[in-house]
C-alpha positions as CSV (number, residue, x, y, z in Angstrom):
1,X,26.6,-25.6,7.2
2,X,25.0,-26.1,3.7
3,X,25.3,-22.8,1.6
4,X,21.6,-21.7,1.0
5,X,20.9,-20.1,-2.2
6,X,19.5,-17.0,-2.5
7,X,16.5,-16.6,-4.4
8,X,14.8,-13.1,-4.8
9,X,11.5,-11.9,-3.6
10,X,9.1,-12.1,-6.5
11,X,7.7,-8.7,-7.8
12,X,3.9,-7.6,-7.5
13,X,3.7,-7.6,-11.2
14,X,5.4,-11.3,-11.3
15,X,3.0,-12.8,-8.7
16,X,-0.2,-11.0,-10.1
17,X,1.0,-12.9,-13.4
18,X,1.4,-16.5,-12.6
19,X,-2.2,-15.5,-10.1
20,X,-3.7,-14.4,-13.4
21,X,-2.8,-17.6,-14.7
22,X,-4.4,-19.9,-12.4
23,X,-6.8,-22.7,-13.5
24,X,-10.8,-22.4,-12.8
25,X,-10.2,-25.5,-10.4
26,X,-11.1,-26.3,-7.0
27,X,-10.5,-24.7,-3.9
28,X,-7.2,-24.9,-2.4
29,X,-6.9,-25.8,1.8
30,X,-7.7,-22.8,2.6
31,X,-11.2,-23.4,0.9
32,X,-10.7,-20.3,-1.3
33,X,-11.8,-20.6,-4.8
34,X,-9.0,-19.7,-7.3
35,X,-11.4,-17.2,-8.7
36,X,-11.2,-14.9,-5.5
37,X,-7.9,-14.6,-6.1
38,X,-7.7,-13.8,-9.7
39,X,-10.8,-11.3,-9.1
40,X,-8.6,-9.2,-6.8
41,X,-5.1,-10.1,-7.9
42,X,-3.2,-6.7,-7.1
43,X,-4.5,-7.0,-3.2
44,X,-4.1,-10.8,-3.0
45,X,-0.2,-10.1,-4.8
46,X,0.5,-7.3,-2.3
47,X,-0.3,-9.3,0.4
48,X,1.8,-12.0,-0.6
49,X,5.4,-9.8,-1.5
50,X,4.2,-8.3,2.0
51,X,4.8,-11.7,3.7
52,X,7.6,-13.0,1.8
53,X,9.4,-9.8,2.9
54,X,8.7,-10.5,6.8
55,X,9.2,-14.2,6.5
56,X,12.8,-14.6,8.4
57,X,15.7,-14.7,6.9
58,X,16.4,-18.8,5.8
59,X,20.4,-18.5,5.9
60,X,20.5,-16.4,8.4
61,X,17.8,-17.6,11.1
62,X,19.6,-20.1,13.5
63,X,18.0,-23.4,13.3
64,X,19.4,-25.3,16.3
65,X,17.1,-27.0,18.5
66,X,14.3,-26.8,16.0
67,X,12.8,-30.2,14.7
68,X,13.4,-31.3,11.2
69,X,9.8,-31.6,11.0
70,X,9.7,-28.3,11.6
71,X,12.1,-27.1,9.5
72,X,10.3,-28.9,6.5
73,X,7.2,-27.2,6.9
């Protein structure tokens, strides 16, 4: 199996940056407005650490039997 290289989980203070940093633009697929998220940046980047830390595992979780399309997503 490939090695799979570990990246960290980003900080609050690192994801409320780059959200701070977000273009006035369109909404995204969600339908959300860039703007909501930069008007409550701590609770949006909370939420977002909070799933990156229950997201399984990538080298760890055992992909067999899964469809690459799957996998991709």
């Amino acid at each position: 199996m490939a090695s799979v290289q570990k990246i960290p989980i980003p900080t609050c203070a690192e994801v409320e940056a780059v959200i701070i940093k977000t273009p006035g633009s369109a909404p995204g697929l969600d339908g959300t407005p860039y703007s909501f998220y930069r008007q409550h940046y701590q609770l949006v980047a909370k939420a977002i650490v909070n799933m990156l830390r229950m997201m399984p595992r990538l080298d760890t979780y055992d992909w067999t039997g899964v469809p690459i399309a799957t996998q991709l997503l």
